[in-house]
Wavefront OBJ file of the C-alpha trace (Angstrom):
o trace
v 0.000 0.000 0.000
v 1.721 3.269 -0.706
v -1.572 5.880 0.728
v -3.709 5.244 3.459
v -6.657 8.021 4.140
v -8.830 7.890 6.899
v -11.712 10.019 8.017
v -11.891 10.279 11.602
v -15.248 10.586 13.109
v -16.805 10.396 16.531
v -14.876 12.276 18.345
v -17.654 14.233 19.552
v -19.782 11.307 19.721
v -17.066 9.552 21.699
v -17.268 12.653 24.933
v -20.748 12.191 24.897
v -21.240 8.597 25.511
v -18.482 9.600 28.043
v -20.243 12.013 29.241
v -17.742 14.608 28.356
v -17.356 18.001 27.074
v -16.788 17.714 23.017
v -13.767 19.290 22.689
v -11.954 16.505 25.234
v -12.903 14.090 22.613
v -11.181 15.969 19.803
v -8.141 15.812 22.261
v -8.660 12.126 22.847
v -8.802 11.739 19.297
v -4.878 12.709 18.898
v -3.767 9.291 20.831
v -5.701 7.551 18.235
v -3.839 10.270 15.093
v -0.679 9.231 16.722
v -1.306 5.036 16.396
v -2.099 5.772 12.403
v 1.210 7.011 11.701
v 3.433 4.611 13.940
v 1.629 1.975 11.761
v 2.022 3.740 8.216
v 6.063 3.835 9.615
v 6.085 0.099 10.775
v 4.747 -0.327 7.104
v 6.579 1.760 5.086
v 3.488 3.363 3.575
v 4.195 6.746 2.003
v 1.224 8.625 2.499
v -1.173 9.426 5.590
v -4.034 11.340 4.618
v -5.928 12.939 6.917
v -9.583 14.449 7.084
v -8.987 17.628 9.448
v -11.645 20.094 9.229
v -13.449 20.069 6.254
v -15.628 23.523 5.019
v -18.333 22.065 6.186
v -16.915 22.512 9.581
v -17.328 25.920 9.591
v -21.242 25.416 10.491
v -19.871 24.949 14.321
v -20.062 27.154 17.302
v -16.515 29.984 17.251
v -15.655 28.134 20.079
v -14.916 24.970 19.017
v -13.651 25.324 16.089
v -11.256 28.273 17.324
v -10.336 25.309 19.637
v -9.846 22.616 16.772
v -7.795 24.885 14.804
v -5.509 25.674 17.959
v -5.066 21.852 18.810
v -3.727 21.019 15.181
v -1.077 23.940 15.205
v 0.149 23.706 18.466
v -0.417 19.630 18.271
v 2.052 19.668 15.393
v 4.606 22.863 16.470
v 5.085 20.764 19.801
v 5.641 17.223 17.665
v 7.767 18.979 15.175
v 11.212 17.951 16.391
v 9.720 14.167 16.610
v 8.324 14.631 12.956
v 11.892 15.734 11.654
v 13.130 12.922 13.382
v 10.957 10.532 11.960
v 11.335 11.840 8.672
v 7.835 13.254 7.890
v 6.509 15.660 5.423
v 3.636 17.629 6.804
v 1.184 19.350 4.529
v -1.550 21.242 5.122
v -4.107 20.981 2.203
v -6.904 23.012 1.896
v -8.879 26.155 0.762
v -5.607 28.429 1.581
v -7.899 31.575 1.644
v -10.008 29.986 4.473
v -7.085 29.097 6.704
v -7.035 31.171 9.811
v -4.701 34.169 9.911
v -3.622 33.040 13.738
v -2.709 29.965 12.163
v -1.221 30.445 9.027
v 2.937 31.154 10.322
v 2.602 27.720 12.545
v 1.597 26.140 8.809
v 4.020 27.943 6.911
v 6.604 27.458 9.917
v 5.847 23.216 10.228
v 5.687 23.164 5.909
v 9.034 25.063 6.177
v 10.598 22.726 8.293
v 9.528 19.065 7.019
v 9.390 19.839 3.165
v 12.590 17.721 2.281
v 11.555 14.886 4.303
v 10.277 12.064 2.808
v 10.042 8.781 4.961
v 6.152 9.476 5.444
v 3.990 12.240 3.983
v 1.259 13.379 6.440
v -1.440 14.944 4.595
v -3.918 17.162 6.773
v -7.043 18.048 4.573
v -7.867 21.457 6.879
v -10.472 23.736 5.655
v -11.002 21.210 2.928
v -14.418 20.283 0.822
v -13.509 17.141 -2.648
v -16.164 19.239 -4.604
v -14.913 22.488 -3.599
v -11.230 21.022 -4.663
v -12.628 19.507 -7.684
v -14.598 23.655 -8.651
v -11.179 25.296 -7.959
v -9.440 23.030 -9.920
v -11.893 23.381 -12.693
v -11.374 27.284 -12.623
v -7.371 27.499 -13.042
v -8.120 25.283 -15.928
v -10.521 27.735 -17.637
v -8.398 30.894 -16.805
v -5.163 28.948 -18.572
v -7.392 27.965 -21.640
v -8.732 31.367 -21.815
v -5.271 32.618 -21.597
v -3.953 30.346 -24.422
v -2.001 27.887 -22.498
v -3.816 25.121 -22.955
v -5.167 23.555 -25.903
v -8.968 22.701 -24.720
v -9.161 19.454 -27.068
v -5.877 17.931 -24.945
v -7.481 18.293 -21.384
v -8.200 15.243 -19.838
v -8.437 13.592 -16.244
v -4.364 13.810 -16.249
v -4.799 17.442 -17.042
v -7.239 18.240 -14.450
v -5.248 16.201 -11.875
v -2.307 18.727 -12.084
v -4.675 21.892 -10.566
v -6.024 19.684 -7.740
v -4.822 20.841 -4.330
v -3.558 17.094 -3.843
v -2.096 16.932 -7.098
v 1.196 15.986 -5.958
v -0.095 13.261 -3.693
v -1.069 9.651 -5.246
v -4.598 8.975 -4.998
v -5.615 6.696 -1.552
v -5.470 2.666 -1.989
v -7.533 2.754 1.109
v -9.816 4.711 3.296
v -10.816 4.100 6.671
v -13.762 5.768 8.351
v -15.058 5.393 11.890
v -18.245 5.408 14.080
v -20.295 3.528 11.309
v -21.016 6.312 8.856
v -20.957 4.853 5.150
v -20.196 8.033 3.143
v -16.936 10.123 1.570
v -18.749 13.478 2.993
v -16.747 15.768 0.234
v -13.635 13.695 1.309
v -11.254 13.287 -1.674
v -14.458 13.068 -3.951
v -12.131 12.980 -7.203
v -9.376 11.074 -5.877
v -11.245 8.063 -4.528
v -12.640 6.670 -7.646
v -10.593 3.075 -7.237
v -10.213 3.481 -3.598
v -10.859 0.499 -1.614
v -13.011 1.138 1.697
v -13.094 -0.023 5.574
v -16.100 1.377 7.763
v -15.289 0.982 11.240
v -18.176 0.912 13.776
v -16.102 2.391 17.023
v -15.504 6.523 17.146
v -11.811 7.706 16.216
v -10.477 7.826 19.753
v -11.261 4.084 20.335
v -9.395 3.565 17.416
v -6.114 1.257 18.144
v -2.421 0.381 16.090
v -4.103 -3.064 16.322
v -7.432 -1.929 14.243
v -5.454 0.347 11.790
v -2.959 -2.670 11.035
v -6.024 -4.659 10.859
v -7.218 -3.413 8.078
v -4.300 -2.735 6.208
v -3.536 -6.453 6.168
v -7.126 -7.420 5.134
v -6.233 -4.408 2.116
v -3.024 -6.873 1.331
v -5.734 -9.284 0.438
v -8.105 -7.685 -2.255
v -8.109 -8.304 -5.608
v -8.087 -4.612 -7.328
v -9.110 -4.518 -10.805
v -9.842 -0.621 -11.078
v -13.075 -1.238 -13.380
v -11.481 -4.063 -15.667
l 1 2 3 4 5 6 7 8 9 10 11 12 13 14 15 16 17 18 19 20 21 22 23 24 25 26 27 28 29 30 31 32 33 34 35 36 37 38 39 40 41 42 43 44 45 46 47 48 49 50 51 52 53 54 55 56 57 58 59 60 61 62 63 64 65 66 67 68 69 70 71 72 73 74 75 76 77 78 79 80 81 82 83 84 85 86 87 88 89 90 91 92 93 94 95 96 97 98 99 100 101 102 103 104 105 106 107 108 109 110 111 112 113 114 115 116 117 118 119 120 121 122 123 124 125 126 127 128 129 130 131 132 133 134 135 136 137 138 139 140 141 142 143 144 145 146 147 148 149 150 151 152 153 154 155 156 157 158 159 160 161 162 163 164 165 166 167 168 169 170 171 172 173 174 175 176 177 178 179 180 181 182 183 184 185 186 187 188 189 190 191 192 193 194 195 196 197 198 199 200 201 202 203 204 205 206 207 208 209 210 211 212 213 214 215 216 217 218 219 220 221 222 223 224 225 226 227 228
């Protein structure tokens, strides 16, 4: 497997059937972030995608997600020495114009940093929507064509693919989602056209290196035949 992408849900499910405030189970949620890439290392996949905080998002209270977007800059500015150890790429990918101006030098600062290193590249999908990707993508296109630089009887999918916002990521072999929701929710919505699929009934933070590695090896055993 060379991408794994997961979707992390329930974490505000999770501190209510503990009978906690939400945000502890967005905090909880980090042990469970850390167990997905110790496995992806222990199995030399490439790429860790991750479903941050998705447009969508921005329907919550100022509160929390004020607090979600702290917890994922500070999260990673106080791993960063362990990530350049480990030799990990972070990326933030997203709707750049939506990022949040007290957040944008700990991006630039943890981008800065891990660009060259290339063990393990951790994708974050933060303010991120697949259609939204998929509309901006579709727009550069147009303004190039209109501008001469394309040829509009060459584009193709290929062409496309190279205005994405994940365009220099491969697209995900497999994609996990917890607390038994069956549905991409604007998650990679061009990229996971072959993608194989594991719903997981348990919320994030109950997630384990155990189940993660569990279904990587039952990936190991599917037949792919991307449409053939």
């Amino acid at each position: 497997m060379l991408h794994l992408a997961i979707i992390p849900d329930g974490n505000r499910r999770w501190a209510q059937a503990h009978k906690l405030q939400s945000h502890l189970g967005h905090r909880k949620g980090l042990d469970a972030f850390h167990a997905a890439v110790k496995v992806c290392l222990k199995n030399s996949i490439r790429y860790l995608t991750f479903y941050a905080f998705s447009l969508e998002n921005f329907n919550r209270s100022s509160t929390e997600k004020n607090y979600l977007f702290s917890l994922l800059t500070d999260e990673f500015s106080t791993h960063l020495p362990s990530l350049i150890e480990n030799n990990i790429k972070v990326q933030f990918i997203g709707d750049q114009q939506a990022f949040p101006e007290h957040c944008k030098q700990a991006i630039n600062n943890i981008h800065e940093q891990t660009k060259d290193l290339n063990a393990l590249t951790l994708n974050l999908l933060f303010c991120y929507g697949g259609q939204q990707e998929i509309g901006a993508a579709a727009k550069e296109l147009a303004l190039q064509v209109a501008q001469g630089l394309i040829d509009p009887q060459t584009i193709n999918e290929s062409t496309l693919r190279q205005f994405l916002w994940t365009k220099a990521t491969p697209d995900p072999d497999l994609i996990i989602r917890t607390s038994g929701v069956k549905r991409l929710s604007n998650f990679l919505s061009f990229q996971a056209a072959y993608s194989e699929f594991a719903f997981l009934d348990c919320n994030w933070p109950d997630v384990s290196e155990e189940i993660i590695q569990s279904c990587i090896d039952s990936f190991a055993t599917t037949q792919r035949n991307f449409g053939s």
